[in-house]
DOTOR-943307 format. One line per field, with one value per residue (C-alpha): residue number from 0; residue in one letter; chain; x, y, z. Coordinates in pm, whole numbers, m for minus. Last residue first. Layout:
<vexmis>
k (NUM ...)
r (A ...)
c (A ...)
xx (X ...)
yy (Y ...)
zz (Z ...)
</vexmis>
This chain:
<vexmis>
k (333 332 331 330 329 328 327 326 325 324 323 322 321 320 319 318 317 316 315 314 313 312 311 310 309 308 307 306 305 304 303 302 301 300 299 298 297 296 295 294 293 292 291 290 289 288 287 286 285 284 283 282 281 280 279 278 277 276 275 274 273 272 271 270 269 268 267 266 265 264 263 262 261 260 259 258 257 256 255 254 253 252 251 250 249 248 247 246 245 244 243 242 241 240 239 238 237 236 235 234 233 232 231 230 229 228 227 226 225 224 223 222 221 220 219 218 217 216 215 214 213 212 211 210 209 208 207 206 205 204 203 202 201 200 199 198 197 196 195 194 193 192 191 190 189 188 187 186 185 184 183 182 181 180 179 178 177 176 175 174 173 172 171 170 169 168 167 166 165 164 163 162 161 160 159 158 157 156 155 154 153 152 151 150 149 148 147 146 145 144 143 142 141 140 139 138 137 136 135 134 133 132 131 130 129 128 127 126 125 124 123 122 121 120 119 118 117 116 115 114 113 112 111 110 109 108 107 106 105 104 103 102 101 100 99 98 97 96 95 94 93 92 91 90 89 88 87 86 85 84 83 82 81 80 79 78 77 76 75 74 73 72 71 70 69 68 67 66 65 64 63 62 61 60 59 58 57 56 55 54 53 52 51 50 49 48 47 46 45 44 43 42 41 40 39 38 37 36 35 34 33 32 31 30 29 28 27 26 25 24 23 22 21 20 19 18 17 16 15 14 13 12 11 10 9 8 7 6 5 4 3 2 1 0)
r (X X X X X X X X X X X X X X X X X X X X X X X X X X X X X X X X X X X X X X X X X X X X X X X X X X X X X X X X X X X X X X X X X X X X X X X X X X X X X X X X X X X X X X X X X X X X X X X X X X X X X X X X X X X X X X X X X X X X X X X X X X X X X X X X X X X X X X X X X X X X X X X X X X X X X X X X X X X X X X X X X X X X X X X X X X X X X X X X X X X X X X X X X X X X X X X X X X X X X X X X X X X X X X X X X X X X X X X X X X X X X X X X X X X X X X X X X X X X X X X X X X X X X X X X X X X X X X X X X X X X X X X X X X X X X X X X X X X X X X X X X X X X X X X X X X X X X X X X X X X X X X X X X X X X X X X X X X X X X X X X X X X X X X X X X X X X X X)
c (A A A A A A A A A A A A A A A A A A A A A A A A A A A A A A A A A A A A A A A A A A A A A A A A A A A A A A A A A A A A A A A A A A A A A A A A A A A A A A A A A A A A A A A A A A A A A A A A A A A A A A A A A A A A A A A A A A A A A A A A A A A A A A A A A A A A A A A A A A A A A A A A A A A A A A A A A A A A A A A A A A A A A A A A A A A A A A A A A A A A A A A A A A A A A A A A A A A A A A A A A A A A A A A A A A A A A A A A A A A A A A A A A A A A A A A A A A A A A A A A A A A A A A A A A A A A A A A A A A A A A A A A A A A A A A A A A A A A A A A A A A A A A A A A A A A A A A A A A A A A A A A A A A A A A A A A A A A A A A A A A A A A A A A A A A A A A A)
xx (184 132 268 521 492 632 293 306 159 452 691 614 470 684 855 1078 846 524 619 972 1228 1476 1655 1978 2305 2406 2420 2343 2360 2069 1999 1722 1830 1545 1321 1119 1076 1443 1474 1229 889 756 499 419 500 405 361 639 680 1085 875 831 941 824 972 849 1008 800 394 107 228 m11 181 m11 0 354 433 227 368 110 355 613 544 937 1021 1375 1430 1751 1806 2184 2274 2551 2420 2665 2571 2173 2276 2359 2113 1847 1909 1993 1705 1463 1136 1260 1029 1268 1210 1460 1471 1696 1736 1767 1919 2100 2445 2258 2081 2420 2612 2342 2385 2567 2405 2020 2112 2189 1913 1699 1816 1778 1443 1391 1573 1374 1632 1677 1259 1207 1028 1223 1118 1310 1323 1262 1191 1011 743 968 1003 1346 1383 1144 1009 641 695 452 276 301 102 m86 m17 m21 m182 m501 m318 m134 m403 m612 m380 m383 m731 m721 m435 m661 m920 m1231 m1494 m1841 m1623 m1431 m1070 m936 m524 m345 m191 m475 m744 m628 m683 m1024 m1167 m1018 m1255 m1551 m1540 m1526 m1820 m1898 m1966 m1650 m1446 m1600 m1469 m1148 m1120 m1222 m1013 m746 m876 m705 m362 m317 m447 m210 89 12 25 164 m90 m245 m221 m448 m677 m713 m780 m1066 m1216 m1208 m1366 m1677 m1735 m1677 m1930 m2168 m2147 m2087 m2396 m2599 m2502 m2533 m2871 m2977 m2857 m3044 m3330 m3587 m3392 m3388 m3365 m3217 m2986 m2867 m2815 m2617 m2332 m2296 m2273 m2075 m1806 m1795 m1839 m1547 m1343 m1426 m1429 m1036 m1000 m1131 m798 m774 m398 m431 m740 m610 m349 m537 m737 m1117 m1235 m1390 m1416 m1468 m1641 m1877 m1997 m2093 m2289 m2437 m2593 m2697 m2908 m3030 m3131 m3186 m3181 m2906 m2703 m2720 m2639 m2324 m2232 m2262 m2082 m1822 m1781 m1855 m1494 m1327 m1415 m1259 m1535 m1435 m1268 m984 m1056 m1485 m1412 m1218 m1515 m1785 m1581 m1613 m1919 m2076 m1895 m2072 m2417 m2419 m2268 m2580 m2761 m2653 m2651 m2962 m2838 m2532 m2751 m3004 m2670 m2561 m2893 m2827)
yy (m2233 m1868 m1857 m2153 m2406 m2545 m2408 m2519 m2183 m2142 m2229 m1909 m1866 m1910 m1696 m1886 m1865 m1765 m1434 m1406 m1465 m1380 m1774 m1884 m1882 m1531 m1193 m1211 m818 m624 m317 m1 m73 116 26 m155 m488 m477 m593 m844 m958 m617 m416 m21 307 293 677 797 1114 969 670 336 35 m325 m637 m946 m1286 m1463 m1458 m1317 m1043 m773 m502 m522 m909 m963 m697 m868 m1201 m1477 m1593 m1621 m1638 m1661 m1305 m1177 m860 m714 m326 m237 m339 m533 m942 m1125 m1196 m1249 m1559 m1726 m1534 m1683 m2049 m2019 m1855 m2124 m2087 m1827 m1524 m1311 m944 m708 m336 m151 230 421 727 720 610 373 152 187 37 m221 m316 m649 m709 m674 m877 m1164 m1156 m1116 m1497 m1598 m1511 m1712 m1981 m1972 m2077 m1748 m1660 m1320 m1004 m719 m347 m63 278 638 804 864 642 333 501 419 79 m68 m331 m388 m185 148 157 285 611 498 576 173 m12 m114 m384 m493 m546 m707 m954 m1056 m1100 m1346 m1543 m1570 m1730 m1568 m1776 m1688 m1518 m1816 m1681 m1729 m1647 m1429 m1166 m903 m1172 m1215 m874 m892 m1224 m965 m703 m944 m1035 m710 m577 m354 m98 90 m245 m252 127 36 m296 m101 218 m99 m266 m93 1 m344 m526 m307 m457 m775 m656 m921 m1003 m1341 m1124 m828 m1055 m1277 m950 m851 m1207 m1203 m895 m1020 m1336 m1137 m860 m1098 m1316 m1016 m844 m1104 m1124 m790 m789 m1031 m931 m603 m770 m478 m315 m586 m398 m92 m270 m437 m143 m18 m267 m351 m5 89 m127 40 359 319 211 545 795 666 668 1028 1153 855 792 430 393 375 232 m85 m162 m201 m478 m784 m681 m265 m344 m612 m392 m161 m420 m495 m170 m100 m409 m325 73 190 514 675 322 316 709 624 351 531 845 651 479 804 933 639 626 985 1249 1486 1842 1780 2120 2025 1670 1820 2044 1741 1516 1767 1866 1520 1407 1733 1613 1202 1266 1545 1256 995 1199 1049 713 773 876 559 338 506 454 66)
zz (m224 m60 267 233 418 771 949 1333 1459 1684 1406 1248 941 613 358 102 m242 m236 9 m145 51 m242 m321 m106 m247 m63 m90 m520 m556 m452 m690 m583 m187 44 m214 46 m193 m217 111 116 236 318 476 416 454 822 990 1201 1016 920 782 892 714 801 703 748 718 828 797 963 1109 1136 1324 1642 1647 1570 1848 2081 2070 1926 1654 1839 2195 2300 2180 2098 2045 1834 1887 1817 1475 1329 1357 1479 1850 1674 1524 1846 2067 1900 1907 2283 2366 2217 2096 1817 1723 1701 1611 1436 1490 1221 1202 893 889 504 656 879 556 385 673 677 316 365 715 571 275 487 768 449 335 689 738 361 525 832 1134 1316 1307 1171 1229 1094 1142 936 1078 967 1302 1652 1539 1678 1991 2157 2305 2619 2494 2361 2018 2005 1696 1344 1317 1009 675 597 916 712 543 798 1037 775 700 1088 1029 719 948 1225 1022 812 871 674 410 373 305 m56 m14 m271 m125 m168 m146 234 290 156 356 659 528 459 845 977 787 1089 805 855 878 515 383 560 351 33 57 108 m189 m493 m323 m202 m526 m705 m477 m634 m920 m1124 m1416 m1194 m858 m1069 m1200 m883 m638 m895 m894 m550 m479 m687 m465 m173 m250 m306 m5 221 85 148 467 563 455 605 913 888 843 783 598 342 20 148 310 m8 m196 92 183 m225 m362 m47 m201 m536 m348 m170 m451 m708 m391 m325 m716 m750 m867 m1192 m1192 m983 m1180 m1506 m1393 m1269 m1569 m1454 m1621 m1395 m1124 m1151 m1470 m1263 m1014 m1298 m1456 m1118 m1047 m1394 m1354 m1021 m1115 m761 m858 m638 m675 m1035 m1065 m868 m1026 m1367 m1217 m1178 m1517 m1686 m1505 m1612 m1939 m1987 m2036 m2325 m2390 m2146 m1978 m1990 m1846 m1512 m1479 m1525 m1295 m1011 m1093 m1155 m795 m631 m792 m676 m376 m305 m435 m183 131 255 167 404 718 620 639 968 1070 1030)
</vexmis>
């Protein structure tokens, strides 16, 4: 809780630098965008204490809010941190003297109102949005100790309504992804050349998942493109059986191909988020994680796929699946 005091205490010192950096930006345009006076609203609400101003601009961000507008808007990382400090911290105030009321509280809100932003921008398809938008939010959250509303946000971003008061293993390993992007990606638990030492391309699969064998496809069409441009492929297996592994894998035309027994609950699914198959992840030539995919043309690696095979893009609502190990047949997002 003192970090919340420590934060309050620096509230209207926020409050003035963000009104002269928005003010100055105003002045060359010649007016305040919306944007801009929507910020400094929340802020001013949350300096004064203002509850009803508070909660209408909670609301805008939920309910509102047009994604581009923020996406181009150069305080936007302030803009979503705020909007979920404005829930942590108004609420602490109020019951600082049960912190874990407090907390609670402002789980249950915050949730409810996260939701219904994650659900606008999934139902217009921007799904991806809902990644940028929240993951200043999630990290602002696991910031706060507010582990459990973090993971309920990750799942949000792709579509799945966590219990707030339960968040499940999947909800977590959402998290993990989500918070992984810009990272340092991390060590793999073999022994094969470091994954951060280079631009490389991470597959986690399972040989006899259509939509894992749908990306299995693409990946060998293009893969003398992919290593013409740099780009190494790692590939995963999360097959029970060796046998059932190794046959598919004999054909497949790049070097590194793992196999791992424990699925679902192998360490490299775990430390790179994995919550459902087939996953892609691409890392950068910095080593850092430019994100999670569920297809090849999702990385923009490959700007046109041509038809590869019969089977339909292993798309995450569509083809992708969790691993056998966790005894889920369907489809990540139904």
């Amino acid at each position: 809780m003192n970090k919340l005091h420590d934060f309050l205490a620096l509230l209207p010192a926020l409050f003035l630098l963000s009104a002269l950096c928005c003010g100055c930006r105003s002045r060359k345009q010649g007016e305040e965008s919306e944007i801009e006076s929507r910020y400094m609203r929340l802020l001013h609400a949350l300096v004064t204490d203002d509850t009803p101003a508070l909660r209408r601009e909670q609301h805008y961000v939920a309910d509102t809010l047009p994604p581009d507008t923020l996406l181009a808007f150069p305080h936007r990382y302030d803009y979503m941190r705020v909007w979920a400090d404005s829930y942590v911290l108004y609420d602490a105030v109020m019951k600082a003297e049960k912190p874990e009321v407090a907390t609670t509280l402002a789980s249950e809100r915050f949730c409810a109102d996260m939701k219904r932003l994650a659900a606008r921008l999934i139902g217009a398809g921007r799904q991806r949005c809902a990644e940028e938008m929240l993951r200043p939010v999630a990290e602002c959250l696991s910031e706060h100790g507010m582990n459990d509303a973090a993971a309920v946000t990750a799942a949000a971003c792709m579509g799945i309504d966590a219990d707030p008061a339960h968040p499940d293993d999947i909800a977590r390993r959402l998290l993990t992804r989500l918070l992984l992007v810009g990272k340092r990606a991390p060590c793999l638990s073999r022994t094969v050349p470091s994954v951060s030492a280079g631009p490389t391309l991470l597959l986690f699969y399972e040989t006899d998942c259509p939509g894992c064998e749908s990306v299995l496809r693409d990946l060998c069409g293009f893969y003398a493109t992919l290593k013409g441009i740099g780009i190494r492929v790692v590939s995963i297996a999360s097959d029970e059986d060796e046998h059932t592994f190794s046959s598919r894998a004999a054909s497949l035309p790049w070097a590194t191909k793992l196999h791992d027994s424990r699925g679902f609950r192998s360490p490299d699914f775990e430390v790179y988020g994995v919550a459902f198959i087939p996953t892609l992840v691409l890392v950068n030539p910095d080593g850092r994680v430019a994100g999670s995919y569920c297809t090849l043309e999702e990385t923009g690696l490959i700007r046109s796929l041509p038809a590869l095979s019969p089977l339909p893009a292993s798309g995450c609502g569509e083809a992708g699946r969790y691993p056998k190990t966790q005894n889920h047949g369907h489809s990540f997002i139904p």
